[in-house]
GUVO-431088 format. One record per residue: residue in three letters; x, y, z of N, C-alpha, C in turn. Coordinates in pm, whole numbers, plus 32768, in hexadecimal, padded with zeros to 4 digits. Layout:
N
ALAXYZXYZXYZ ...
END
This chain:
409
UNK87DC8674761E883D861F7666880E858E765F UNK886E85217651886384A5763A884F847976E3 UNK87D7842A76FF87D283D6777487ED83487760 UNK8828831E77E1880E82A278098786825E77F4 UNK873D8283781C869682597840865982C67858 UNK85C682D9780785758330781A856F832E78BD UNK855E82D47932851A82F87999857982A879DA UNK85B982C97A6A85EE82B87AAB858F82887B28 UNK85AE81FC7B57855B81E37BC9858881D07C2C UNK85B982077CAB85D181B87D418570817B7D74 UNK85AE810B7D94853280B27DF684FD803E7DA1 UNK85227FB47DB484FD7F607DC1848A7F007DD3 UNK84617F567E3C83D97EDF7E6683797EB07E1E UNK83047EF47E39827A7EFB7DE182477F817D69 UNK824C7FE67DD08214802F7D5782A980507CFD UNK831480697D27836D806D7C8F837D800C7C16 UNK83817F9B7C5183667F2F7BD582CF7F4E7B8B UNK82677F7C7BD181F57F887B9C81ED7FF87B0C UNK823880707B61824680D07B0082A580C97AB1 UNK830E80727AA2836380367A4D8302801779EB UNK82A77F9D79D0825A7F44799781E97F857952 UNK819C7FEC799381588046794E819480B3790D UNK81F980DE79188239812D7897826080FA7851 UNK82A7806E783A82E0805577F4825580267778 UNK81D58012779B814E7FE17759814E805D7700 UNK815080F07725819A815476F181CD81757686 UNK825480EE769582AF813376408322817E76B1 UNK832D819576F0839081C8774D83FC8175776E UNK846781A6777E84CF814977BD84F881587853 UNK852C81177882853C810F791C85B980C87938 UNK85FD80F779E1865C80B779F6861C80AA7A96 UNK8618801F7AD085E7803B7B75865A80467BCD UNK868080637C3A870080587C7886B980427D0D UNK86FC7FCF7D2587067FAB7DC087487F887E27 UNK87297F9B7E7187CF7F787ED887CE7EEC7F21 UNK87727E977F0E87447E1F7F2E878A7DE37EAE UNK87C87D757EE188127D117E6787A67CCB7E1A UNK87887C897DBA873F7C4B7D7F872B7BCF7DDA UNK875C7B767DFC87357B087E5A86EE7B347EDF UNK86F77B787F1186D87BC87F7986467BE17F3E UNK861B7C377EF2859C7C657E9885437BFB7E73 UNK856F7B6F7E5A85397AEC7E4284FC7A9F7E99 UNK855C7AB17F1485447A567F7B84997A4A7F62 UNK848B79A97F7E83FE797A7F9C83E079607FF8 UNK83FE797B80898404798780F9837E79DA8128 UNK830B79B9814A82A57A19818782DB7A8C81E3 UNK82E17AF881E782DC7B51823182B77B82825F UNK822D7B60829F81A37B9582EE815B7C218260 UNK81987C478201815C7CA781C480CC7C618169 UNK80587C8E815E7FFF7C9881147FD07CE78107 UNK7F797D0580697F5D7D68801F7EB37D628034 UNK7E717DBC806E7DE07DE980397DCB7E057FC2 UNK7DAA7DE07F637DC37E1C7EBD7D2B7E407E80 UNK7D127ED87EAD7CA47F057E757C797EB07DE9 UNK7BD67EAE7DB47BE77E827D1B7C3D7EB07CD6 UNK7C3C7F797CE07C8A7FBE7C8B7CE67F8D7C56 UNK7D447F4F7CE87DCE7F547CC57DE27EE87C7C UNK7D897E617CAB7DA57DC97C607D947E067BA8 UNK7D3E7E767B9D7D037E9B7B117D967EA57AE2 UNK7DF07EFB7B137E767F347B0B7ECD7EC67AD9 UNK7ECD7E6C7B4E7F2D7DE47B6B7F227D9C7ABA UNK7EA87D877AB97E637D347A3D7E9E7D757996 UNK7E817E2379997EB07E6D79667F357E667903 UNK7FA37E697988802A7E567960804F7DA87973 UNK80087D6B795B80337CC07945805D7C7179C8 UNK802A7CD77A4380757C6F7AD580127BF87AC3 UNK7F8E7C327AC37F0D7BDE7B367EEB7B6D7B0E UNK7EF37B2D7A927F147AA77A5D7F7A7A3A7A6F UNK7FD87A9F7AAF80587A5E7B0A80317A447BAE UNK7FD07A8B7BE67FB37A867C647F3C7A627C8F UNK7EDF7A3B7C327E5A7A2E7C477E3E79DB7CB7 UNK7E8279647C727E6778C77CE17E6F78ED7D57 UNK7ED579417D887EE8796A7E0E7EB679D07E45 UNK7E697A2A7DFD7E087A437E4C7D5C7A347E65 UNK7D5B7A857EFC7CC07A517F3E7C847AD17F2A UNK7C227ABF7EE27BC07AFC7ECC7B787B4F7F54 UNK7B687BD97F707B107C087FE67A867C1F7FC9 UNK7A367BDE800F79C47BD67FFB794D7C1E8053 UNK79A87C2E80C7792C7C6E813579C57CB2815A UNK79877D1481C379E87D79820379767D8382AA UNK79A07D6782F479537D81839C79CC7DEB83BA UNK79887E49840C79D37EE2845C79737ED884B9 UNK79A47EA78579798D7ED985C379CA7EDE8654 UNK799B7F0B869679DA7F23872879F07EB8874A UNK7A757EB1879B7A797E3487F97ADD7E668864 UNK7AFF7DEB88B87B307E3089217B9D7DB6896F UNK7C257D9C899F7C677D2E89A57C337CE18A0F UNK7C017C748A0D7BDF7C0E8A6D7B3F7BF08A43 UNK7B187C3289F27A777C4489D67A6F7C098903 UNK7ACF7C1B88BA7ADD7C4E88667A9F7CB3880A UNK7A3C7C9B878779E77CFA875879747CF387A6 UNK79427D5A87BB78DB7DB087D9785C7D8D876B UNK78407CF6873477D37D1C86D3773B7D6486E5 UNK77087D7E871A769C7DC0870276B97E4D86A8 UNK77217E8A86D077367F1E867277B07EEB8628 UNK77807EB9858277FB7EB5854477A37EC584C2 UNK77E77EF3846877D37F3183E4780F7EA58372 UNK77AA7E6E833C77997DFE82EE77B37E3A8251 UNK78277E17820C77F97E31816D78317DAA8131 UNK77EC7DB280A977AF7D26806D77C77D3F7FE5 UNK78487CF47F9F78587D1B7F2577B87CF77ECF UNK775C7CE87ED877157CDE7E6476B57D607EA0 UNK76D47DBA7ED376AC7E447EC076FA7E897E54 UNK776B7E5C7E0A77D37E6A7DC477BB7E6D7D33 UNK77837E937CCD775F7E657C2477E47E257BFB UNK78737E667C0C78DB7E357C0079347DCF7C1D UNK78DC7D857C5F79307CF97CAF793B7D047D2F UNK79817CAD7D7179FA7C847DBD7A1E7D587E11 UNK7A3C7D7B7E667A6C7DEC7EB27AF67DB87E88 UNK7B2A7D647E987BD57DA77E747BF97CE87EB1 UNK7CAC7D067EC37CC57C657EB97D1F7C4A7F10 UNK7D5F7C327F937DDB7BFA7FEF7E3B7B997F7F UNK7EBC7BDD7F867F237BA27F447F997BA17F99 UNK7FE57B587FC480657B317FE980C67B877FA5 UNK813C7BC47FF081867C2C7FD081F67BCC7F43 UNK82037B477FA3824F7ADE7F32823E7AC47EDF UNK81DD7AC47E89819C7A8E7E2D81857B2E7DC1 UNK81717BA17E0581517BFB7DBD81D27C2C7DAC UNK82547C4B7DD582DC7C7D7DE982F47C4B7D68 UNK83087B9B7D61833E7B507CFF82F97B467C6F UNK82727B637C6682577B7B7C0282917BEE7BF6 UNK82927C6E7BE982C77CF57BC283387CDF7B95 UNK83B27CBF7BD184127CA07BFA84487C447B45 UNK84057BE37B3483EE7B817AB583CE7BB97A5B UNK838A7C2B7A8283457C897A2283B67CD579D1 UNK83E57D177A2584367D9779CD84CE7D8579C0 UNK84D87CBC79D985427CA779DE855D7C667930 UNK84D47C47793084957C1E788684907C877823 UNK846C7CF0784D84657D7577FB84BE7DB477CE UNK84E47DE8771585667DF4770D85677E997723 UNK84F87EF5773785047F537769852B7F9A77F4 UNK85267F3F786385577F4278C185BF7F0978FF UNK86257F1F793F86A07F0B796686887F137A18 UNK86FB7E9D7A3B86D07E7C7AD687747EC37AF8 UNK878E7F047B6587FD7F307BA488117EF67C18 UNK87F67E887C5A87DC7E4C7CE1884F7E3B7D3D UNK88327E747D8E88F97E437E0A890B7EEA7E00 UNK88E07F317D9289067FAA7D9E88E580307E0E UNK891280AE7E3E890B81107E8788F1819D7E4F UNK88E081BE7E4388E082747E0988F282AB7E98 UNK897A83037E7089DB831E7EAD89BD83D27E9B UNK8986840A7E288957848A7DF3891184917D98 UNK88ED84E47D82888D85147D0C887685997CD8 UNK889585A27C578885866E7C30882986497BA3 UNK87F986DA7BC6875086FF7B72879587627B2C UNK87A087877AB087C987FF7A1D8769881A79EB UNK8775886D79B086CA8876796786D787F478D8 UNK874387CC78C687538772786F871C86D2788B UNK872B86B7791987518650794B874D863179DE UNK871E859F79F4870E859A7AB0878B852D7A91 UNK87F185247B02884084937AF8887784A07B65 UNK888383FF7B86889383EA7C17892D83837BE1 UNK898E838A7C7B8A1B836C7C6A89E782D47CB8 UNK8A2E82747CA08A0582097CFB8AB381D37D64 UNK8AA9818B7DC08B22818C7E1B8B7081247DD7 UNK8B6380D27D758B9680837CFF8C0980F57CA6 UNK8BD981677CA48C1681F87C2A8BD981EE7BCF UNK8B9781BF7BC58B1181C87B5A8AC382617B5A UNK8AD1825E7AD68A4482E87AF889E182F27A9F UNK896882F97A7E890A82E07A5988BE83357A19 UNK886D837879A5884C83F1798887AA83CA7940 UNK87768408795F86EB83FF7922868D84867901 UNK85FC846278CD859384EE78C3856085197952 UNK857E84B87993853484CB7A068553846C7A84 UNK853D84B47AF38560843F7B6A84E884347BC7 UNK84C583B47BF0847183A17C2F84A383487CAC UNK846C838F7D49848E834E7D9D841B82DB7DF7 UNK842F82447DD283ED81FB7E2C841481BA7E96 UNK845982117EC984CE81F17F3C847E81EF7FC7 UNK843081D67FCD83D481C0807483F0822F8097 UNK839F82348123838E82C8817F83F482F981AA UNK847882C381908501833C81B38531832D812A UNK84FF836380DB8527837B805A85BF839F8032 UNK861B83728013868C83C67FD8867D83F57F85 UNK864184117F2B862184537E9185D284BA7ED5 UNK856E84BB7F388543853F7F638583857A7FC6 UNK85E2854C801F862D857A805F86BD85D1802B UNK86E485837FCB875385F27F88871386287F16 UNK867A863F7F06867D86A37ED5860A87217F29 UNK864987077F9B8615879580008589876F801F UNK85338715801484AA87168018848C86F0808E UNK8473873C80E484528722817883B986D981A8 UNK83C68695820D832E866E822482CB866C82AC UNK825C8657828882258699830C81A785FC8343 UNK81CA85E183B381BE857683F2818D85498496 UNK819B84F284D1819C84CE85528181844B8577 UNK81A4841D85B581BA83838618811A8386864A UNK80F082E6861A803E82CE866680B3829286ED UNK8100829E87198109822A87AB80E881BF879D UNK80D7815F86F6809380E98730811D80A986A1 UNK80F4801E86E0813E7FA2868481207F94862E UNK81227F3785C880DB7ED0859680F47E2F85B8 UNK80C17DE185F480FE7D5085E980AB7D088572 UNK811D7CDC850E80CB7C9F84B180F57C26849F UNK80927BD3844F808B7AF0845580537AFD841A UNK80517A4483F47FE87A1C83B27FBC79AA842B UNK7F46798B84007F24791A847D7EAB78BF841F UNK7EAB785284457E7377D5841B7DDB77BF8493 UNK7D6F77BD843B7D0A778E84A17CAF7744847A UNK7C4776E584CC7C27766884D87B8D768C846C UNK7B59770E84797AD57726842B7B0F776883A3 UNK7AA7779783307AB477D682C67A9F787482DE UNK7ACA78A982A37AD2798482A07A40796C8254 UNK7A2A790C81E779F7796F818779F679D98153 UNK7A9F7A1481297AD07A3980FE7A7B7AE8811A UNK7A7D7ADA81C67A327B5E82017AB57B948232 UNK7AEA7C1082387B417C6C82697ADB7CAC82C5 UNK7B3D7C8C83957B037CDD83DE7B7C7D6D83F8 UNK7B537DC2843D7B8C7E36846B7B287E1B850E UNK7BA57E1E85757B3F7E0E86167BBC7EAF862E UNK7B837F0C86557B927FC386957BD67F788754 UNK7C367F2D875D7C3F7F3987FC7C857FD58830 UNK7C987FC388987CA1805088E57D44806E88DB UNK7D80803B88957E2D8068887D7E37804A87F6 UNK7DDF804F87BE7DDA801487197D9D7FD786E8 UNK7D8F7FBD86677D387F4C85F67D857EE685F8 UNK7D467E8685E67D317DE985D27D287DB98534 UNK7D947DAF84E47D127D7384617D3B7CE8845E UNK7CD57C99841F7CE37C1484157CCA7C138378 UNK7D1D7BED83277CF77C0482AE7D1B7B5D8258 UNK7CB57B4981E97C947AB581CF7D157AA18183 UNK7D517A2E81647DB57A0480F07D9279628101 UNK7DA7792F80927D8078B580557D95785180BE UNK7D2C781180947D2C778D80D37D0277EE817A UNK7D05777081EC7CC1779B828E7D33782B82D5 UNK7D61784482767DEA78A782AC7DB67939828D UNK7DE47986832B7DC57A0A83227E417A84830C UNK7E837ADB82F97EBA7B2983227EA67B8F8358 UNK7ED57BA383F67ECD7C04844D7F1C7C80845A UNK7ED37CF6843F7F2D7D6184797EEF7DAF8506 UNK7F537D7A854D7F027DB985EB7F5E7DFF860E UNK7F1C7EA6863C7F527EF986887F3C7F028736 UNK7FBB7F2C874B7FCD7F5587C480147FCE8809 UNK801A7FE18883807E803B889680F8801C8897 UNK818C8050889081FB803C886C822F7FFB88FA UNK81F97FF1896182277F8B89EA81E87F2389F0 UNK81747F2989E2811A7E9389EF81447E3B895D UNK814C7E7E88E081A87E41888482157DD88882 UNK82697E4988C182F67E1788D782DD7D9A894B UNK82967DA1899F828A7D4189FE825A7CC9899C UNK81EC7CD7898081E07C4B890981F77C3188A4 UNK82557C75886F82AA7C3E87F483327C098833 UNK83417C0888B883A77BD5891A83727B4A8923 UNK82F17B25893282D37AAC895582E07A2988E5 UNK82E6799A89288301795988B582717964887D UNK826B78DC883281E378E587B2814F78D18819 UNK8192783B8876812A784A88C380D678A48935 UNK815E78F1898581137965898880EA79EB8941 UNK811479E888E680C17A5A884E805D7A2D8857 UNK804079BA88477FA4798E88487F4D797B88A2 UNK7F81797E89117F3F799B89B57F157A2B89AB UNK7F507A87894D7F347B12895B7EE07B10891A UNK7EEE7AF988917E917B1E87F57E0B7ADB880F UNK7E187A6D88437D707A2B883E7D127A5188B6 UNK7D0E7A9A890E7CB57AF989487C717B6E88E4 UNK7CEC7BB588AA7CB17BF188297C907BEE8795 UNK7C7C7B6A878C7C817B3786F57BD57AF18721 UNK7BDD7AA6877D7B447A7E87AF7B5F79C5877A UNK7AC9799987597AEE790E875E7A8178EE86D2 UNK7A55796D86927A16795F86407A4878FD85A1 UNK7AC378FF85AE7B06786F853F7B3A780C8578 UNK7B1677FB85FD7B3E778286387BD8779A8666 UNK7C05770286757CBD773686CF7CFF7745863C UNK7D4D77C4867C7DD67806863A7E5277DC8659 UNK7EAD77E485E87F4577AE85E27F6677FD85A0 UNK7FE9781385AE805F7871857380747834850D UNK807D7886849080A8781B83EC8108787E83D3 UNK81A9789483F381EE78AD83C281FF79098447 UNK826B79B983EB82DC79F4847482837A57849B UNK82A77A9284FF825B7B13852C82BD7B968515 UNK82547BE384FE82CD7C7984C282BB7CDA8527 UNK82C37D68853282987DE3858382DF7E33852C UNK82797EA18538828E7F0884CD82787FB9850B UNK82C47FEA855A8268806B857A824A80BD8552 UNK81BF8107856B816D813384ED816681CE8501 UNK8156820D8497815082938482811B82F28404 UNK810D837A842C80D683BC8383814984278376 UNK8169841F82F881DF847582D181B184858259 UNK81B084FC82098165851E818981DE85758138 UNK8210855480D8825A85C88079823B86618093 UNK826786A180AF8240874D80AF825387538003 UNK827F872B7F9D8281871C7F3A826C86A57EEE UNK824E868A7EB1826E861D7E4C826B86437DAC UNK82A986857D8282D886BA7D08834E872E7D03 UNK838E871F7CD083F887797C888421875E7C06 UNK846E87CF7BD6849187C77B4E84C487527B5A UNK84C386CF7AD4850D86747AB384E886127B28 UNK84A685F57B93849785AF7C29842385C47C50 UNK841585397C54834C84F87C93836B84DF7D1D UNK833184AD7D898345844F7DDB8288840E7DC9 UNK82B0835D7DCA820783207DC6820382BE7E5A UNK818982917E78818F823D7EC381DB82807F53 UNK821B820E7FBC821B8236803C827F82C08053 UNK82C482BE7FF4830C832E7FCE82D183E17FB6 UNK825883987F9D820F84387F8181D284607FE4 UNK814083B98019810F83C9809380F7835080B2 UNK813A8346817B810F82B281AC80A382BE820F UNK805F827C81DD7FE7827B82647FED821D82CA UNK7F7C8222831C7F5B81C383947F368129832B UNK7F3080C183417F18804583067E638027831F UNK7E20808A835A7DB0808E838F7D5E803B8318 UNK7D5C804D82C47CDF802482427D697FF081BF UNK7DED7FD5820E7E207F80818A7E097FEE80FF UNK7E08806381367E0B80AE80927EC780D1807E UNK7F3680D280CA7F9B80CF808B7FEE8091800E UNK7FC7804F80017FF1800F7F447F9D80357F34 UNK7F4680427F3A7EB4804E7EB27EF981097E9C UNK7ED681697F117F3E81D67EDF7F8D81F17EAE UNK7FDC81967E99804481A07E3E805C81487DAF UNK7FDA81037DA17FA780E27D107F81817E7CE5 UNK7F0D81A17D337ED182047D0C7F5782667CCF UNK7FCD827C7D09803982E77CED8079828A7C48 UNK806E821A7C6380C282017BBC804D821A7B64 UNK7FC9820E7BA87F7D82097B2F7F6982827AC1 UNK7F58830D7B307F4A838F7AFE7FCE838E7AC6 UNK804D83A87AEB80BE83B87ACF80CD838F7A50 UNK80C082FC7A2880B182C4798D80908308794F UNK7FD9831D796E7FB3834C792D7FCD83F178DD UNK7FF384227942802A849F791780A3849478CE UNK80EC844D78E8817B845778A28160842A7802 UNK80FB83C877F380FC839B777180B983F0774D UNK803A84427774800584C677248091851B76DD UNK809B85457743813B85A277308174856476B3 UNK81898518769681F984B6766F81AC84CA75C1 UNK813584AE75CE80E284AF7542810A853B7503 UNK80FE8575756780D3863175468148865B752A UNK81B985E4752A8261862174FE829486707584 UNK8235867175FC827E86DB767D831886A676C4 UNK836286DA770B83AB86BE774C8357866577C3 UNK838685C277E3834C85927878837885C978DB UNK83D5860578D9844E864F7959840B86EF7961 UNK83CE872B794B839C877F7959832E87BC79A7 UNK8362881B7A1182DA88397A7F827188667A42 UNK8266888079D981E788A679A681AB8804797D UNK81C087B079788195871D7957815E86CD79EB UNK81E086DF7A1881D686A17AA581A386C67B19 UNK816B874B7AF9810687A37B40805A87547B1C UNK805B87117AA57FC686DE7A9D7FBD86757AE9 UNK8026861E7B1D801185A87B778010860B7C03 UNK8046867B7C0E806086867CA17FBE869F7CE0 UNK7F8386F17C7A7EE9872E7C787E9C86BE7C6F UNK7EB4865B7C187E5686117C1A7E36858C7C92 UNK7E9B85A27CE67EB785477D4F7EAC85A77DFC UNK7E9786037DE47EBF866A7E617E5986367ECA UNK7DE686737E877D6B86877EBB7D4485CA7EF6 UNK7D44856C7ED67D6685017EEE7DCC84AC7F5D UNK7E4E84E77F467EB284BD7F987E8085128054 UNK7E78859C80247E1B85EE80B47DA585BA80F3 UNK7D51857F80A07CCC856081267CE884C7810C UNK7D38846280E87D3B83F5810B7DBE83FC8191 UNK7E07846E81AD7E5C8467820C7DFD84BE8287 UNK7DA584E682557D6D854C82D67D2584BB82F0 UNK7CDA847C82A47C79841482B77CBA83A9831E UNK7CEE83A382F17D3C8303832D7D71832483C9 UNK7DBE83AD83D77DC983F484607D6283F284C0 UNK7CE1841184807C54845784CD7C3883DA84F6 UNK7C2B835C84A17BEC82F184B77C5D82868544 UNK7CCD82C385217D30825A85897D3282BE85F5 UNK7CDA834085FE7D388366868D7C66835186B9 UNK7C34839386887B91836B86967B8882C386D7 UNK7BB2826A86A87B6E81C686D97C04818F8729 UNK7C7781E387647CF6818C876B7CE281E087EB UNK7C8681BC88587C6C81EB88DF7BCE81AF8920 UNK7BD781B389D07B62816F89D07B3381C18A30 UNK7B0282338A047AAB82688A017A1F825E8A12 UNK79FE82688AA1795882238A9C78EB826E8A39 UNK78F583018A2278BE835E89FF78DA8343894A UNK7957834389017970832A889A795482C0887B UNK7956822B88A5794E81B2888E78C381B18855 UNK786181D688D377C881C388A077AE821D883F UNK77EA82A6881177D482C9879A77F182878717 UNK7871828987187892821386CD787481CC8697 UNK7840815F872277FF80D586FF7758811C86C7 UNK7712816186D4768B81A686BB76A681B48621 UNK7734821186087743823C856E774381C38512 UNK7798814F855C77A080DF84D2772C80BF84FF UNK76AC8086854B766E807F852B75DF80AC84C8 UNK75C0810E84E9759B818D848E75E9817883DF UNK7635816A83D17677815A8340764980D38308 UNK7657806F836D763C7FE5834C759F7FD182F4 UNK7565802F833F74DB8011832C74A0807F82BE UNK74DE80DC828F74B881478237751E810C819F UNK74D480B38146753F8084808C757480AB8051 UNK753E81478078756081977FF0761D81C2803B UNK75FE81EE80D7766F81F6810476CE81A180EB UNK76A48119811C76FB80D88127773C807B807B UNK76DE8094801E770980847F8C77A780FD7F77 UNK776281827FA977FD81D37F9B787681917FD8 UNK78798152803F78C781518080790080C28021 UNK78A88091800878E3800B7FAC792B80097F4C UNK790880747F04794680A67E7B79AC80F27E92 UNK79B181387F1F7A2B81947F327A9D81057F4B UNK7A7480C57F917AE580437FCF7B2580037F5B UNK7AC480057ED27AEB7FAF7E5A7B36800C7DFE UNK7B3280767E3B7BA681187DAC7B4F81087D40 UNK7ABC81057D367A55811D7CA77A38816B7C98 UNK7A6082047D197A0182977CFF7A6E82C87CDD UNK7A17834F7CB27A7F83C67C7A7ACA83BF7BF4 UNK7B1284127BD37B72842F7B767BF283D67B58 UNK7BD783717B627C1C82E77B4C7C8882E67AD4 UNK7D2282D77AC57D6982EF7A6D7D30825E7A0F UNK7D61824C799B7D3981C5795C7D598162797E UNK7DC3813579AC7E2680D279E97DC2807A7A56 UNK7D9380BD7AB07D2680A67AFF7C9580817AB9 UNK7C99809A7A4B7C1380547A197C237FD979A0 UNK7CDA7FB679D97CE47F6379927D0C7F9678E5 UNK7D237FED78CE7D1E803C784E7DC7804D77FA UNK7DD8807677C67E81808F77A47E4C811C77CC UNK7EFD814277FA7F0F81DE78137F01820D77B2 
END
């Protein structure tokens, strides 16, 4: 059967343009479809979003031709601080767990990028590419799987046919929702309020994490004296200060931010986001992937959500272009079964992980706290530990698809 496009993509954002761009390195063709208009997708408007970008993933970025487009703008992470703190007190330093990229052979731990700057490169990307095709303003309205063929109808009357469909449709997936894939989940009770804020000292390009007793704190570096904050809360004390104007947001935030960069200012809008884990009960079927928040969304605890879902285009590529050499069908569960395996074991203890760690430090607990605070200390002070933990933060261990080491699929 004659397709439209080898690979059918829903979703817009980040990782579908990504996996657009690495298949097409391939040899693959692609069509992306989004329901966001193209101007809309452009906007240069800050949106409180920033990216933690493991090395891995920048390896990735660099890979498929973004990171030469985005470099300038981003800040390098250089130190990472994790410790207790508490609101009116801020961090807790005596028990905090210090890592230091030059425990690192590989560089730099990873890089803070602006959601604007990384959107629009992609975006430029596969709008340049004559293998990929943009569908933007568009809806998928349905979708049917043949053993021939996945193709989705769009609310235009369009209908669309490819080897394969892949859904990067965020955590209420329509591509996994009409196709029966149920998921298994639950509400942390807490917010996110996220900014950027302007302050009077330098980061030195150190990323903190402060554990308060309704949530994490991160303060994470971006260029120039500017930080971006993602602070959790509970869903009432939230709502109460994302009610307030800027100056009282900041009557709130700077009890728990501390005074360690000197005075803070608001540099741009404030967002809220409420947070949760919802995981694919599937992510494969005949002819149908789901990658990224679509497969599994985590807590924002350690900023591994994009980098997870690099990790999902990366294997995915990679497998499809094996396939692809070997003359296999890409639409085929026997194909698309090697990404599901090769990602399982991965997607499970980074969602058990990230749970243990937000329900473990997101309480104040006199009894847990001082363990806690005892454990990062204890880690701080033992290299060899805390080297793992460095290399785990940077995506350098394990069974690494190529894409991630910077490699062609």
């Amino acid at each position: 059967m004659r397709h439209d496009t080898d690979i059918l993509i829903v979703g817009g954002g980040l990782n579908g343009p990504s996996l657009a761009l690495a298949c097409a390195q391939a040899g693959m063709r692609s069509i992306v479809v989004d329901k966001l208009s193209a101007e809309a997708r452009t906007d240069a408007g800050f949106d409180g979003r920033s990216y933690a970008l493991a090395l891995a993933s920048q390896r990735l970025l660099a890979a498929i031709g973004i990171w030469d487009k985005v470099a300038e703008h981003a800040q390098p992470i250089l130190h990472i601080v994790t410790s207790d703190g508490r609101a009116g007190q801020g961090p807790i330093w005596p028990f905090a767990m210090h890592f230091d990229h030059g425990e690192l052979d590989e560089g730099v731990m990873g890089y803070l990028l602006e959601d604007r700057y990384l959107r629009r490169a992609l975006l430029d990307a596969i709008e340049a590419n004559p293998l990929i095709e943009q569908r933007s303003g568009e809806t998928v309205v349905d979708q049917q799987i043949t053993p021939a063929a996945a193709s989705v109808k769009l609310a235009s009357g369009d209908t669309l046919t490819g080897a394969l469909l892949v859904g990067a449709d965020g955590r209420q997936s329509g591509v996994g929702l009409r196709a029966g894939i149920q998921r298994t989940g639950w509400e942390y009770d807490q917010t996110a309020l996220v900014c950027a804020v302007e302050h009077d000292l330098p980061h030195n390009g150190t990323a903190h994490q402060f554990f308060m007793p309704h949530g994490p704190l991160a303060i994470l570096p971006l260029p120039g004296n500017r930080s971006s904050i993602v602070w959790s809360e509970d869903p009432e004390t939230a709502t109460y200060i994302n009610g307030l104007d800027d100056d009282g947001f900041l009557a709130a935030l700077r009890p728990r931010f501390g005074d360690f960069l000197g005075e803070i200012r608001l540099a741009g809008k404030r967002f809220s986001y409420p947070l949760n884990l919802t995981m694919a009960n599937q992510t494969v079927q005949t002819r149908l992937v789901l990658i990224g928040d679509a497969a599994q969304g985590v807590h924002p605890i350690a900023g591994q959500g994009f980098n997870q879902g690099l990790v999902d285009v990366a294997t995915l590529t990679q497998v499809l272009a094996e396939a692809r050499r070997r003359g296999e069908d890409i639409g085929s569960l026997l194909v698309l079964d090697r990404h599901r395996q090769w990602r399982s074991f991965d997607r499970a203890t980074l969602a058990l992980g990230m749970d243990t760690v937000n329900r473990l430090f997101s309480n104040d607990n006199p009894i847990l706290r001082f363990g806690r605070s005892l454990g990062m200390g204890m880690i701080d002070r033992l290299p060899g530990v805390r080297r793992r933990f460095i290399r785990e933060a940077a995506g350098v261990t394990g069974d690494a698809p190529n894409l991630l080491k910077g490699k062609p699929a």
